[in-house]
N, C-alpha and C positions, 0 to 999 in steps of 0.2 A: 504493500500500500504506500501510496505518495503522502508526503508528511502534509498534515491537513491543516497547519499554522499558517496564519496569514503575515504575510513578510511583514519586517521591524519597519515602522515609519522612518521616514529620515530627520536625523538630530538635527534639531537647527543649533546656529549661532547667535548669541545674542549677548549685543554690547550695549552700554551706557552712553549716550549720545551727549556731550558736555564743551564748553569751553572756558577759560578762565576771564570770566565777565561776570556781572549781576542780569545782565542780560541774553542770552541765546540766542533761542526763537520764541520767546515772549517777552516782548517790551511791556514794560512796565510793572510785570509781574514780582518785580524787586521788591514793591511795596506789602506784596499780600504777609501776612503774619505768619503763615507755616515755610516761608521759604527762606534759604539761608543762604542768596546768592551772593546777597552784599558782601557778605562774610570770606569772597573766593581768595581775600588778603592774607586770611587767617591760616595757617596750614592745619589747624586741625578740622577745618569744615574739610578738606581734601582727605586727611586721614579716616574720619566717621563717615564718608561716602564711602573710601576703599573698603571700610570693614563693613558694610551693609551690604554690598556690591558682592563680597567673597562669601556672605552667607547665603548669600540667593542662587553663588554659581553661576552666576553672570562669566561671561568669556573674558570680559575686557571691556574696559573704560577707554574710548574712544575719541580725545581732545581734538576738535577742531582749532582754527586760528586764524586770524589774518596781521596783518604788516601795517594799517593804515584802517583809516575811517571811512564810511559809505558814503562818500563826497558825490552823490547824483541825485538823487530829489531835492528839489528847490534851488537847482541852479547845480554847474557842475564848481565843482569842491567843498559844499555847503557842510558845513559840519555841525550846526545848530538844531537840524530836527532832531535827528537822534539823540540828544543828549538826556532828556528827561526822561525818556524811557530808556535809559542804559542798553540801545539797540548797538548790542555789540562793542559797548566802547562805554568806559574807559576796558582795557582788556590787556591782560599782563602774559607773560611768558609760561606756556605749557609746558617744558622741561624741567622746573625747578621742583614742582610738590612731589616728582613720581618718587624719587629715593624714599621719601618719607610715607608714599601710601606705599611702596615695597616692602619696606622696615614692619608695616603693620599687618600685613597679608601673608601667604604665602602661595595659592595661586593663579590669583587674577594678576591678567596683563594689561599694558598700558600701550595703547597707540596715539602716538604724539605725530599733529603735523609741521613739516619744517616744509621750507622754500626751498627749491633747486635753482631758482634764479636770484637769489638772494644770499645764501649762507656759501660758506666756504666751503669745499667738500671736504679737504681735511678736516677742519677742527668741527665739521659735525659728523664726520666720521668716532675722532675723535671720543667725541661726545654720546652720542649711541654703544660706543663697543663700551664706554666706562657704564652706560647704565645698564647694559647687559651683563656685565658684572653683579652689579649691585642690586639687581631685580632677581640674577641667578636663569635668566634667558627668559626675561618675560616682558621682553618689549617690540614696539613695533612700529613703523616709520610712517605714517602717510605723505607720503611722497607727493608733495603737488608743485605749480609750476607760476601761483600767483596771478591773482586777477586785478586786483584795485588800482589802479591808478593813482591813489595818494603813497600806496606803499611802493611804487618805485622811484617816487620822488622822498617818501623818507628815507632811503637808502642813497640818495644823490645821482637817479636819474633824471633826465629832463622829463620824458612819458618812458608808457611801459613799451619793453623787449615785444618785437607782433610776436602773435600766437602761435604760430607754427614753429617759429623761431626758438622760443621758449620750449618746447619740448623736445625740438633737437638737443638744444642744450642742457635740457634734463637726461636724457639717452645716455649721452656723455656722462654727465656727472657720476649716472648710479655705475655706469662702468667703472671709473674712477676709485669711487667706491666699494665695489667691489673687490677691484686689486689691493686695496689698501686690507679690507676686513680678510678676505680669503688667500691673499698670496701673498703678504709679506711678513710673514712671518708661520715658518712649516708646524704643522699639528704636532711635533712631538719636540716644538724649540724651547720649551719651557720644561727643565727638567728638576729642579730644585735639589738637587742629590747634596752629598758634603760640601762639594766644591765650588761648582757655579749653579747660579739663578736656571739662566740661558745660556743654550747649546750656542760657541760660536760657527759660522757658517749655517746658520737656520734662521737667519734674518735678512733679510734681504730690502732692498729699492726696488721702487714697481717703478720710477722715471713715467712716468702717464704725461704725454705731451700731445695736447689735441687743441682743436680749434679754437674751445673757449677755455679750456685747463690746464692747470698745469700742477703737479703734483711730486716730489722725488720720492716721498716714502722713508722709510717704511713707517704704519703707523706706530705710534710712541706707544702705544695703549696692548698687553697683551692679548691674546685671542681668548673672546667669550664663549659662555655655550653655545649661543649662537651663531656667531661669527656675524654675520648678515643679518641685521635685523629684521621680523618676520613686515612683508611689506605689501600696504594699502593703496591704492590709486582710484580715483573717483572721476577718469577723463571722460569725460561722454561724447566729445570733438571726435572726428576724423582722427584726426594727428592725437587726439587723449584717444579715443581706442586702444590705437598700433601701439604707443607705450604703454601702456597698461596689461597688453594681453603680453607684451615681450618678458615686462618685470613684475608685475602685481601676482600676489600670493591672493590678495581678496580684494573685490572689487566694490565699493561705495557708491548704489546705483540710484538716480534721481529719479522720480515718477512718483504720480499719484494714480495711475491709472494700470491693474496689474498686467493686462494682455499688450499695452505700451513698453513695461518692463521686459516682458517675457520677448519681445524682438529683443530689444537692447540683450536680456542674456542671449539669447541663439545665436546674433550675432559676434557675440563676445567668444563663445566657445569655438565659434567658426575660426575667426580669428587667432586664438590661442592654440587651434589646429594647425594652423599655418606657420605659426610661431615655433612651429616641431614640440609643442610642449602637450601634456597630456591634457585635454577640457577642464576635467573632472579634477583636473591637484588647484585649477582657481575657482575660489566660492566666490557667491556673490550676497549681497545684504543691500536691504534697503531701508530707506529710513519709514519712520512710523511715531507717532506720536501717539501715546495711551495715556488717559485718564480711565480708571478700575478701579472700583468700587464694590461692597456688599449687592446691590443692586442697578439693574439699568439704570433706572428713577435717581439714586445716591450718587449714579456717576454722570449723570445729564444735568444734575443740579452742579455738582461742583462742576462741574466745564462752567456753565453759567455763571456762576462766581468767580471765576477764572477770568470770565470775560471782562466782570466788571472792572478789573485792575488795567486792565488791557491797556497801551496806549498806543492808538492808533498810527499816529506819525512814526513810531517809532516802526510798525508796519511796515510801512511805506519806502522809509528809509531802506532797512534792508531788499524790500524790493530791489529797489532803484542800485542796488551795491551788487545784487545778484545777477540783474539784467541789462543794465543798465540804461534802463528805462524809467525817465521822470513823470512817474502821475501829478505832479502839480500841473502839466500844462495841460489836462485833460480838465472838462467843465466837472463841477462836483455833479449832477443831475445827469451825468453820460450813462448811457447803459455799454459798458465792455464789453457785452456778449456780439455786439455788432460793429462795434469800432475797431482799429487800430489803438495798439502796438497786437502782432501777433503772440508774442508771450504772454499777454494778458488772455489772448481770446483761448489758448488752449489750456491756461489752468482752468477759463473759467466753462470750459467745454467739458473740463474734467468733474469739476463741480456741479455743474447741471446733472450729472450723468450717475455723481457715485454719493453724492450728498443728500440724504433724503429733504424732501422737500423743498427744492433750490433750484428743481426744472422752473419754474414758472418767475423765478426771482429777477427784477430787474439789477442785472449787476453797475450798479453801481462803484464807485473809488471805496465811497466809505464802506459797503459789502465786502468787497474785495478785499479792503485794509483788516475786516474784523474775522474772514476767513483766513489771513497770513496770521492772526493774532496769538494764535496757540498752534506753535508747532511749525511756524511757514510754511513751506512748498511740497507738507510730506503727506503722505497719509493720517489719516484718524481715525483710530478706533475708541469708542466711550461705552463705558458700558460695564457689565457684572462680567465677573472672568468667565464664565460661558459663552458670551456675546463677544468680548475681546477674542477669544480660544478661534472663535467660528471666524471671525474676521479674520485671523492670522490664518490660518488654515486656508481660505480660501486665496488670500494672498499666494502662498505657496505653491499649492497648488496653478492656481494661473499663471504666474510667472514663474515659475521655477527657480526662485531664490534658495540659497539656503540659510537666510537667516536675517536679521534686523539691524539698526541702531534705534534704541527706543531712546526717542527725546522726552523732557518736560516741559511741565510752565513750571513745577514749583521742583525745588532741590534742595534735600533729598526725598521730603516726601512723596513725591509720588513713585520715586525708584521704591522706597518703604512699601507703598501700597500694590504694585507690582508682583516684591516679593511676597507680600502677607497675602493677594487675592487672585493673580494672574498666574503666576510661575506652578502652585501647587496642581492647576488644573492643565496644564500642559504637562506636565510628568504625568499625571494617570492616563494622559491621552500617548505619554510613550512620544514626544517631538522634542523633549528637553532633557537633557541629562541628569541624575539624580549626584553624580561627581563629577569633580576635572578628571580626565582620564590621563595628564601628566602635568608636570610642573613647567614645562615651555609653551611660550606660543605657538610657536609654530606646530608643535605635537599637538596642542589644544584645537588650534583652527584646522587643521588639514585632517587628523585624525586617521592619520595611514599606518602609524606605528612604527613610523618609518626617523623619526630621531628628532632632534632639533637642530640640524643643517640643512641650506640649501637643496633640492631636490634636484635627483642630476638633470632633468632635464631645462631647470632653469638657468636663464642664461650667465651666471654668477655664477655658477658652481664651475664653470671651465678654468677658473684662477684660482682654483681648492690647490695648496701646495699638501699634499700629502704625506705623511711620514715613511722614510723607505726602513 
């Protein structure tokens, strides 16, 4: 007889969606009394997220970030709307609290975004292999290529590097990168015996001399568990594809719409085929915003309260930083659904479509602004962890993700509420893990058992110096 067991679901992944602001993607929400965003100065608001985070079994805390302010609503470089609602700004350095949620966890991982057109590859090279140290192999890079326009004038450009450009130049870098983490210095150069530290002749210079870089090596930093930090990319461009399916371990996919997703994965796996890499060794996750509650009714109320902190502009702001599209010049009484700018008309085609009760809504600015309010440009699920459960499910299932960043309005409460009403009922439904199944990330996210290095067929792993 054929064994009569219906196959294991598939595990999902699921991160914490965060940035070091009072603000994310809910402006204004600073002010509600359960939330402790203001507090992101404090490192122990960082350290009581990491341990709430590690008892829920979350994969990883996933830091977004940017370099500059959302200088395009209300004129380009305006920097004034956002300010009241803490829409993304003031906003401090993601690198500095992970030691300290490390020190108090042991095995949730941290994915921090850096700039590839910004930062020096050495010394964030550097800088990653020393917290892969100190994390013990539980970190992870999202790798992006920078969008704002104030931020390459903070750095003392006159405008930004064009876009296509910018990801060449990122290709390079993780190359760069690469030879620093995996080839300059061989897997068995650190021997600590009587005598010496390190083997001589087991260190080497990688000399990396390319168009935009330049680098001698070797890096000063001994080799981590990981070597190569495990690595995110969220390109959804032409040109963010191609690097993304070349270097990305996990891919950070945009949509509110899941059979819109489910192209963006198909094609991604396509590509990743061509990349000579296996489909299946890159996941994908998309963002989602939950509020989860005892009840539907419990958790439709608090959205509504949610809302009421909400501040609008501060909406809009991030709009206008994401698309770079100003709704000031638009009349307040427009209906969007039928005007220009096109980014407007397909969220709001999204909306009409997957929002109950919003086919018939005149979309208006200020509609618009109180739809970005909680959560931006992601999905929403509200609701009793039954209704949450069914929403991610079906998510899943349509697109073919494997797994999420769940954002907030409030932090850490609603991660708390999550864990206390969401998480429990996705383990009996078998889609969530009841443990970490190892102490890296990359063992964590890929889950092949296959270690915590590079996988040979990515393209990093051809500068593995080996031990002979």
């Amino acid at each position: 007889m054929g064994d009569s067991k219906a196959p294991k679901p598939k595990q999902w992944i699921l991160n914490a969606f965060t940035m070091s602001t009072p603000g994310h993607l809910a402006s204004g929400l600073w002010r509600h009394p359960r939330n402790r965003t203001t507090q992101y100065t404090d490192i122990e608001y960082w350290t009581d997220l990491a341990k709430i985070l590690e008892k829920g079994k979350f994969h990883g805390l996933f830091i977004a970030d940017v370099l500059g302010h959302y200088g395009v609503y209300k004129g380009a470089g305006s920097i004034d709307p956002g300010l009241p609602g803490a829409a993304q700004f003031p906003i401090s350095d993601p690198f500095l609290p992970i030691a300290a949620m490390a020190a108090v966890t042991k095995k949730l991982s941290f994915g921090v975004t850096a700039s590839t057109t910004y930062e020096n590859p050495f010394l964030l090279a550097r800088r990653f292999a020393t917290l892969d140290h100190l994390t013990k192999g539980r970190i992870a890079w999202n790798a992006v290529t920078s969008h704002l326009e104030s931020a390459a004038k903070n750095v003392g450009l006159e405008t930004q590097i064009p876009h296509d450009e910018r990801y060449q130049m990122a290709d390079e870098y993780l190359t760069a990168t690469y030879k620093l983490w995996e080839g300059s210095w061989r897997d068995d150069a650190v021997v600590k015996d009587d005598t010496q530290y390190t083997m001589p002749g087991r260190v080497r210079y990688i000399n990396h001399e390319g168009k935009y870089f330049r680098t001698a090596g070797p890096l000063t930093t001994e080799p981590s568990l990981q070597r190569t930090p495990f690595i995110f990319q969220a390109g959804s461009s032409s040109a963010g594809k191609a690097f993304a399916t070349k270097h990305a371990e996990c891919l950070f996919l945009a949509g509110m719409d899941p059979q819109a997703v489910r192209r963006s994965v198909e094609d991604i796996r396509r590509l990743t085929a061509e990349q000579g890499r296996d489909p299946n060794s890159v996941k994908t996750i998309a963002g989602v915003s939950i509020i989860v509650d005892e009840t539907d009714e419990k958790a439709q109320a608090k959205y509504e309260e949610y809302l009421s902190y909400a501040d609008l502009e501060g909406s809009l702001t991030l709009f206008g930083g994401w698309t770079g599209t100003d709704l000031s010049l638009i009349n307040d009484d427009d209906d969007l659904k039928f005007t220009r700018p096109g980014a407007i008309q397909s969220l709001v085609s999204t909306w009409s479509a997957t929002v109950p009760g919003t086919d018939n809504v005149k979309w208006t600015k200020a509609r618009v602004a109180r739809e970005l309010a909680i959560g931006g440009a992601h999905a929403r699920a509200i609701g009793s962890a039954t209704t949450v459960a069914d929403f991610l499910e079906h998510w899943v299932e349509e697109s073919g993700i494997d797994g999420f960043n769940l954002s907030y309005a409030v932090n850490p409460g609603d991660f708390e509420d999550i864990v206390k009403w969401l998480l429990p009922e996705l383990r009996r439904r078998g889609v969530f893990w009841d443990d970490y199944e190892a102490s890296t990330t990359r063992e964590n996210y890929l889950g092949d058992g296959k270690g915590p290095r590079l996988r040979d067929d990515h393209p990093g792993s051809k500068f593995k110096w080996a031990a002979e």
